[in-house]
N, C-alpha and C positions, 0 to 999 in steps of 0.2 A: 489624432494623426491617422489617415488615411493610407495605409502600405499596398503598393504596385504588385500585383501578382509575383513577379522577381523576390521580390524582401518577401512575401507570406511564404512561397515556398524552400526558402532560405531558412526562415525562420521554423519551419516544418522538419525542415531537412536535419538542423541543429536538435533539436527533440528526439526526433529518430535515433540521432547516434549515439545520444544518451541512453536513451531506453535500451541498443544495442548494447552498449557498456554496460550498462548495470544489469541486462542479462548474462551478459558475459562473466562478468564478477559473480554470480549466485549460480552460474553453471561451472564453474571452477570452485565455489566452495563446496553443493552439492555430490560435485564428483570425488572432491577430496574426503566428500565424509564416507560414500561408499568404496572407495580404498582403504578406508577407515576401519570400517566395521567388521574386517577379519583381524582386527586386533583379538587376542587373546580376552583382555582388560575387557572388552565393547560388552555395553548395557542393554539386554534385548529386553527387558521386564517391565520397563519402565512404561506409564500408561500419561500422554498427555492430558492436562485438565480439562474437563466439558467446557471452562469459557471459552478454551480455542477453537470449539463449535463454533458456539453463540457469536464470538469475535468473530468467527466466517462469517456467518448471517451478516452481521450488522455490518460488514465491509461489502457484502455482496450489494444488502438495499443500498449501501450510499453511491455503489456507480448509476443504481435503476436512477435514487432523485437526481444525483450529478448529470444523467444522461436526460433527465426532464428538464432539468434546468434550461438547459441549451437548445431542447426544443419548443418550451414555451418561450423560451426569450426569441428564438428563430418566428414563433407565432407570434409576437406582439405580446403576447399574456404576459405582464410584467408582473402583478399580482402571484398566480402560480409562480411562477420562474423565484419571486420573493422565497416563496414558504420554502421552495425545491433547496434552493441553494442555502438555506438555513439549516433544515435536516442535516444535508450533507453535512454540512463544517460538524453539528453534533453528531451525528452521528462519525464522522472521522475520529471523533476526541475521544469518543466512548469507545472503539476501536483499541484507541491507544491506550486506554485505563484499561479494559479486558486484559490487553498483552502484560503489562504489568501484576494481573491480578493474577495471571497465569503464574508469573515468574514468580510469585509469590508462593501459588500451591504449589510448586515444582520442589522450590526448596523448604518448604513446610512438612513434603511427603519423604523429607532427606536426600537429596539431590542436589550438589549443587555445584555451581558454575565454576568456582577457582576453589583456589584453596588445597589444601590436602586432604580433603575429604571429598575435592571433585572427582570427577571421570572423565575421558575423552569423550566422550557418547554426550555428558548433559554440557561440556564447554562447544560442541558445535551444536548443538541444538540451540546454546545460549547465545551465539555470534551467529548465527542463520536468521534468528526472531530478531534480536538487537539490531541488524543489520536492515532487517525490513523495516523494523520500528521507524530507523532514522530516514528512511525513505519515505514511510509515510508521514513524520514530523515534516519532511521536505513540502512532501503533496499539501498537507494543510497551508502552509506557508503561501505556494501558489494556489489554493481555493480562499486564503483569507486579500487574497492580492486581487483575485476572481471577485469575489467579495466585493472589494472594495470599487471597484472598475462598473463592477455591474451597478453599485446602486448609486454611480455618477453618471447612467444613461450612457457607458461608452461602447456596451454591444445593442446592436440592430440585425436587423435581416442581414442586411450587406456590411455588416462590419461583425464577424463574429471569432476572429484569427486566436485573441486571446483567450476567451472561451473554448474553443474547442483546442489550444492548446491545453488547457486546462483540464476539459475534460480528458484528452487523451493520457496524459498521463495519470491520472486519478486510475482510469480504467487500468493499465501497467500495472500500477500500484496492488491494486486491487485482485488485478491477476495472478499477479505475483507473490501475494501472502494464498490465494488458492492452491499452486505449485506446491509451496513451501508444507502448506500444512497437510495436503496430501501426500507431500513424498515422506514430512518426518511423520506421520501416521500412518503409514503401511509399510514404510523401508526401516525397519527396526536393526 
């Protein structure tokens, strides 16, 4: 189906105000956490685990291949475009196994999320990653839909609306665990 400039900027527009929302939503829990953190109780000791480096990395290269994707498909390269938008989905998933492996060392190093041996300091660190997590569970969803569209020949040059919907929110996505993990790695 073929969309009239009218519905692709509609449909552009609907993207937008999501991404607005859900910036919205992580700039209200960010700000709650730094009203937070003149708690008496607040955790300044605490040291994130190196795989939410390496988890940066690997979310960073997946928008490079998500953003090749949509430019070899824009060239015709269907071949690359192939390989591009494969990376990405694994690389998305390894993303999401990092985060978990994180939450793992977090409360291995004695931290933890509920309970009575939580803190306020590691239950919003644990609802800020969780939070992103299921955003980016979201993004895979539409890169497996991306996925799916793309290897039934449905983007071209002049048809590319769901692709770059796709990539735009990837990139969000992607953004937005950057934010996150530079403000919980230097806002202690």
């Amino acid at each position: 189906m073929v969309l009239d400039e009218k519905h692709k900027r509609a449909r552009m527009m609907m993207m937008w105000f999501g991404i607005i929302s859900m910036s919205m939503m992580f700039a209200g829990l960010t700000s709650a956490y730094v009203v937070s953190k003149n708690r008496p109780d607040w955790l300044t000791e605490y040291e994130l685990p190196d795989v939410f480096i390496w988890s940066t990395l690997v979310i960073f290269l997946s928008s490079i291949t998500f953003h090749l994707t949509k430019k070899f498909t824009s060239e015709g390269d269907i071949g690359k475009a192939n390989t591009m938008i494969i990376f990405t989905f694994i690389l998305g998933v390894l993303f999401v196994v990092m985060q978990f492996v994180g939450f793992n060392e977090i409360v291995e190093a004695g931290y933890y999320f509920t309970g009575s041996a939580s803190s306020i300091t590691m239950s919003f660190v644990y609802v800020l990653v969780l939070a992103h997590v299921v955003h980016v569970l979201a993004g895979l969803i539409v890169l497996l839909v991306v996925i799916y569209n793309h290897f039934k020949k449905k983007y071209s040059k002049g048809n590319m609306l769901g692709l770059r919907l796709g990539v735009t929110f990837w990139h969000f996505v992607d953004g937005l665990w950057l934010y996150l993990f530079l403000f919980l790695y230097f806002l202690r």
